[in-house]
C-alpha positions in Angstrom: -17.1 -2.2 15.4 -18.2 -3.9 18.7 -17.4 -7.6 19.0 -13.9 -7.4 16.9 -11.6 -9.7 18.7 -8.8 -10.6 15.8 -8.4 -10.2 12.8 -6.4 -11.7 10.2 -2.6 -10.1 9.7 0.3 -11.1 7.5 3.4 -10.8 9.5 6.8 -10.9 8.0 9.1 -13.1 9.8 12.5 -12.4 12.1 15.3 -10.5 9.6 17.7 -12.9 11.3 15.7 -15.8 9.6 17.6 -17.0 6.4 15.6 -15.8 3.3 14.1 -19.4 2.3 12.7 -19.7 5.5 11.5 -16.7 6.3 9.5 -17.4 2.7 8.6 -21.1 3.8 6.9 -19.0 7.2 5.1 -16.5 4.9 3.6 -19.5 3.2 2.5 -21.0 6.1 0.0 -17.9 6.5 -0.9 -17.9 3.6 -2.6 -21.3 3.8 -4.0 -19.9 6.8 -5.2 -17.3 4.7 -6.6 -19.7 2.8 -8.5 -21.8 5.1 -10.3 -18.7 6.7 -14.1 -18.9 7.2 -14.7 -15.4 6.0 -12.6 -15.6 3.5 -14.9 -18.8 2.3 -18.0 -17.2 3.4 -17.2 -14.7 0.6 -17.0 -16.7 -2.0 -20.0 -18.4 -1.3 -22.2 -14.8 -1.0 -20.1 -13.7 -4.8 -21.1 -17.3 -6.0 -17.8 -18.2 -6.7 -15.0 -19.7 -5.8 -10.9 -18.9 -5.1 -9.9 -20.5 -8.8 -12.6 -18.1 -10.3 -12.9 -15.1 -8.5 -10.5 -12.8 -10.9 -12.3 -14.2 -14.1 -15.8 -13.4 -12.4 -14.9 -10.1 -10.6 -11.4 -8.4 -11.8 -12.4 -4.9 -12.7 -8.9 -3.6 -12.7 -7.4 -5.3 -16.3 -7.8 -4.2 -19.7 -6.7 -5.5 -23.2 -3.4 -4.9 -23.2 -2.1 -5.6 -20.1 -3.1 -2.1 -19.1 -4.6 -1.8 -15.6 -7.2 0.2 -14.2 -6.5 2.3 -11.1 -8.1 2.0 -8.3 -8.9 5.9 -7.7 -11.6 5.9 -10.7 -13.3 2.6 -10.2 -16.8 2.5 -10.0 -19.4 0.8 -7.6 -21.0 -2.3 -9.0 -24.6 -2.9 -8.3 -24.4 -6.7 -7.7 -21.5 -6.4 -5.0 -23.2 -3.4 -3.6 -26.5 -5.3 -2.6 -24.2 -7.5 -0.6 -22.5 -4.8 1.9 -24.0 -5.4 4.6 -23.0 -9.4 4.3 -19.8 -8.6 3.2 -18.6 -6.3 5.7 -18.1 -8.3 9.0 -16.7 -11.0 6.9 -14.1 -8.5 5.5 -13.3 -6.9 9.3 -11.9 -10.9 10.1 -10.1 -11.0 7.2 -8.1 -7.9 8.2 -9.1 -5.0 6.0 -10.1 -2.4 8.4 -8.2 -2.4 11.8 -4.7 -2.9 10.9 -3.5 0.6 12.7 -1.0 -0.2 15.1 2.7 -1.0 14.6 3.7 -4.0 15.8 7.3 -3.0 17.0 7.9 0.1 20.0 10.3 1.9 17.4 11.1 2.1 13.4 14.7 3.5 12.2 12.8 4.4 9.2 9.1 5.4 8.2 7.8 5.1 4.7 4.5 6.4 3.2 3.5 4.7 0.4 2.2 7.3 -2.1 -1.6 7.1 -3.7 -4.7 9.2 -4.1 -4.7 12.9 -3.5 -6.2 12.5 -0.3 -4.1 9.6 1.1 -0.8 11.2 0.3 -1.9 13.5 3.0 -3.7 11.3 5.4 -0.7 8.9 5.7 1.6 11.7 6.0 -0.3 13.0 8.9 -0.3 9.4 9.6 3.4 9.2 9.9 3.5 12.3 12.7 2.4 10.1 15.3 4.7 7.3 15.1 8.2 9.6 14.3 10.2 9.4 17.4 14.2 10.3 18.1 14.8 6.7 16.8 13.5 7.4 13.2 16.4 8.1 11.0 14.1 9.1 7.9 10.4 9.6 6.5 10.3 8.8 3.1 7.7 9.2 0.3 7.5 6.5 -2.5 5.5 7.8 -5.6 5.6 8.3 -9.2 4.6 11.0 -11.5 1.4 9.5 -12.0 -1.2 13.0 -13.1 -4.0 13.1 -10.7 -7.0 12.9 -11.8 -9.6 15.2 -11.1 -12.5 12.9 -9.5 -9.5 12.5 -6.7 -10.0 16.0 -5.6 -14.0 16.4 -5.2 -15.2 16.6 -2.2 -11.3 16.8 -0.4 -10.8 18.3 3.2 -7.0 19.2 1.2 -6.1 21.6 -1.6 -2.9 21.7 -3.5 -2.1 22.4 -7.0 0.0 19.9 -7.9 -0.7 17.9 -10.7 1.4 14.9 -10.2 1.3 12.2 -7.0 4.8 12.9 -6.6 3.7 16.6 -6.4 0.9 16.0 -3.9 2.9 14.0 -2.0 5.6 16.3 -1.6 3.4 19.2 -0.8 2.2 16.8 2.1 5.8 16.7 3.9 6.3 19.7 3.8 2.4 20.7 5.3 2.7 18.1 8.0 6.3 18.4 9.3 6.8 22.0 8.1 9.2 22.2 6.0 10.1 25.0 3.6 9.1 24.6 0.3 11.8 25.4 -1.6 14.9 24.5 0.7 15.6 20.9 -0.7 17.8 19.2 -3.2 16.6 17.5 -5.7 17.7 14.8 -8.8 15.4 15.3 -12.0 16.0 12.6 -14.3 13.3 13.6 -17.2 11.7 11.5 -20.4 9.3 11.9 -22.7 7.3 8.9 -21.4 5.7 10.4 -18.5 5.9 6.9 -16.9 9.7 6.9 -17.3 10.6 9.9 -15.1 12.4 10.0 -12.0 13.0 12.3 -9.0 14.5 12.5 -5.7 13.2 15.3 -3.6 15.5 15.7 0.0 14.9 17.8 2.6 18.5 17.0 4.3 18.4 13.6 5.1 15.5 13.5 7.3 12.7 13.5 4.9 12.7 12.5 1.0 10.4 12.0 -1.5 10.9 9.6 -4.2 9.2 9.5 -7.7 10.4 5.8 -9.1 10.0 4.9 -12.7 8.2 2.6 -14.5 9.7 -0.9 -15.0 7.2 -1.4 -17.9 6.4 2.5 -19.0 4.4 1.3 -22.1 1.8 -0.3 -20.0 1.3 1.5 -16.7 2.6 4.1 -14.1 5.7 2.6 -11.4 3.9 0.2 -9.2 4.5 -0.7 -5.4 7.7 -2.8 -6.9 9.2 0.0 -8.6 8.8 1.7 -6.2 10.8 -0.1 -3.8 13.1 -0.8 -6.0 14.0 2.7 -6.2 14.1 3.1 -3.2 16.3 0.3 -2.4 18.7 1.9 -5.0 18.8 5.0 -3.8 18.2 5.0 0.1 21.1 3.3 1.6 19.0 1.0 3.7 21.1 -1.2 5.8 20.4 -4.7 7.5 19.9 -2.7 10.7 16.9 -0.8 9.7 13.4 -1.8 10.7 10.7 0.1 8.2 7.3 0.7 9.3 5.1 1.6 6.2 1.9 3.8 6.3 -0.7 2.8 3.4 -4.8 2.5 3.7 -6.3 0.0 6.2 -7.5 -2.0 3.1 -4.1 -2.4 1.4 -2.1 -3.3 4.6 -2.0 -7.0 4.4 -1.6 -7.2 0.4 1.6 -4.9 0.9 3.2 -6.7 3.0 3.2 -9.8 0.9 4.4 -7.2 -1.6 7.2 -5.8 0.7 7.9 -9.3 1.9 8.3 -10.2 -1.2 10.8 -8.1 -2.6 12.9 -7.7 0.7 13.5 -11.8 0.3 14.0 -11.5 -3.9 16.6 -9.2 -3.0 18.4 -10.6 0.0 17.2 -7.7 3.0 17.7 -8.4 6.3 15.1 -6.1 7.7 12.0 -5.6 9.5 9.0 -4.6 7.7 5.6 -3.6 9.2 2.7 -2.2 7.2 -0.3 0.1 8.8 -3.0 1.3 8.0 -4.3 5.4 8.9 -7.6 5.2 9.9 -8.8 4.9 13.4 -11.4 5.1 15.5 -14.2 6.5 13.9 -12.6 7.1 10.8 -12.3 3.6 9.6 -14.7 3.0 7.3 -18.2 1.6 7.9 -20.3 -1.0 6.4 -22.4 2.3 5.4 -19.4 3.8 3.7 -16.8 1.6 2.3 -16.8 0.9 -1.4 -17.1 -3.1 -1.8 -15.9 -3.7 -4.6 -12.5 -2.4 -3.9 -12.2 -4.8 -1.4 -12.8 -7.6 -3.8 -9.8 -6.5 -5.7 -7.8 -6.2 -2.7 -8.5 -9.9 -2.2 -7.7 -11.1 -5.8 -4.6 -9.1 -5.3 -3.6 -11.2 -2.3 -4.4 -14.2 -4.3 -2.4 -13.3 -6.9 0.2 -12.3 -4.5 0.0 -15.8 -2.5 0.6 -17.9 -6.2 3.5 -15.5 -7.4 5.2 -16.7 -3.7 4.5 -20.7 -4.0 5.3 -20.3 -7.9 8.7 -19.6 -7.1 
């Protein structure tokens, strides 16, 4: 998009930090976060406000505590007439053009699992940014089933059924692996939310399926996740992790990352990227705005869980 300067991008502080501060400097962005034009400019178009947006616009919970996933929301007329408003005001606030590490090199690369088609667009992601200093790609997933409106209209095929599946099938596509040469840990349960796997192709790439800290309610989130992975990766205070997600989730899971690498102590590097570029970053044509609403009540959310602690 001509005209794109800067755009707004969470950045998690120095690993040699202590973890209070490097929480304190977290904070300090998100008041800037806060303060942003766009990000007011929003509100004002939704007729809203930051206290209220979740009550007037959260189309991801249900009774229950259950939540909706994103693959199989729906467009929503009164958003949709405001795209073309929306959209620039969105580019500033950094949901489109986060692509580019910030660091030369990464001892370890992790896609963050998801659709059916973005398991295998960041893992194609991920090819360009491996270099003889990267220790280990990694998948993080779940067993979550795919759904079938995941694969219409998909440039991939695969038969899998599962994310994990999909996701696995994508290492071994992009960085040609054999199939069936790996090792794996099958921890299984009758809760489909409650199973487990570690895939390993030696100890260069890995797939993790994490379980569900609250299998009753919903599939292993972004936490989980990590938690797993913590658990089971033998990360080590030297490691800098780069993480490959969508261009619209890239600030949100850092906060997310940041968060849990200070919860639990880590003294590493995290960087999170989106896998679009160029031309293939959505358009204010083609992107889906009412995702991108959630995306921002997920950063608010994110932004009280930090200063409530």
């Amino acid at each position: 998009m001509k005209g794109i300067t800067e755009v707004f991008r969470f950045i998690m502080p120095d690993k040699k930090l202590p973890a209070e501060e490097r929480k304190q400097q977290l904070i300090e962005q998100m008041d800037e976060f806060l303060e942003l034009e766009p990000l007011k400019e929003v509100m004002e178009l939704l007729h809203t406000d930051l206290d209220n947006l979740k009550r007037d616009y959260d189309g991801r919970s249900k009774a229950g505590g259950k939540v909706v996933e994103m693959q199989v929301m729906n467009p929503v007329e009164e958003i949709e007439k405001l795209r073309e408003k929306l959209y620039p005001l969105l580019v500033e606030l950094g949901f489109f053009h986060i692509n580019k590490p910030r660091f030369e090199s990464n001892s370890r690369i992790i896609v963050l699992g998801g659709s059916f088609n973005a398991c295998f667009k960041r893992t194609r992601c991920v090819a360009q940014w491996k270099d003889s200093s990267t220790i280990s790609v990694d998948g993080l997933s779940c067993y979550r089933p795919i759904n079938p409106k995941e694969r219409r209209n998909s440039e991939f095929t695969s038969s899998a059924e599962t994310e994990f599946g999909v996701l696995a099938e994508a290492f071994a596509s992009t960085f040609d692996l054999t199939k069936d040469d790996f090792e794996e840990d099958f921890v299984s349960d009758r809760n489909l939310n409650s199973v487990s796997c570690i895939r390993k192709y030696g100890s260069s790439y890995r797939i993790y399926a994490a379980p569900s800290g609250a299998p009753e309610l919903r599939r292993a989130d972004t936490g989980d996740t990590l938690k797993f992975y913590k658990e089971n990766a033998g990360i080590s205070s030297d490691d800098s992790i780069l993480a490959v997600t969508n261009n619209i989730f890239c600030n949100r899971q850092l906060l997310q990352l940041a968060h849990f690498i200070i919860e639990e102590g880590l003294a590493v590097d995290i960087d999170v990227i989106g896998y679009d570029s160029g031309d293939s970053i959505a358009t204010a044509e083609s992107y889906t705005p009412i995702l991108y609403v959630q995306e921002i009540i997920s950063i608010l959310d994110w932004i009280d869980r930090f200063k409530a602690e």
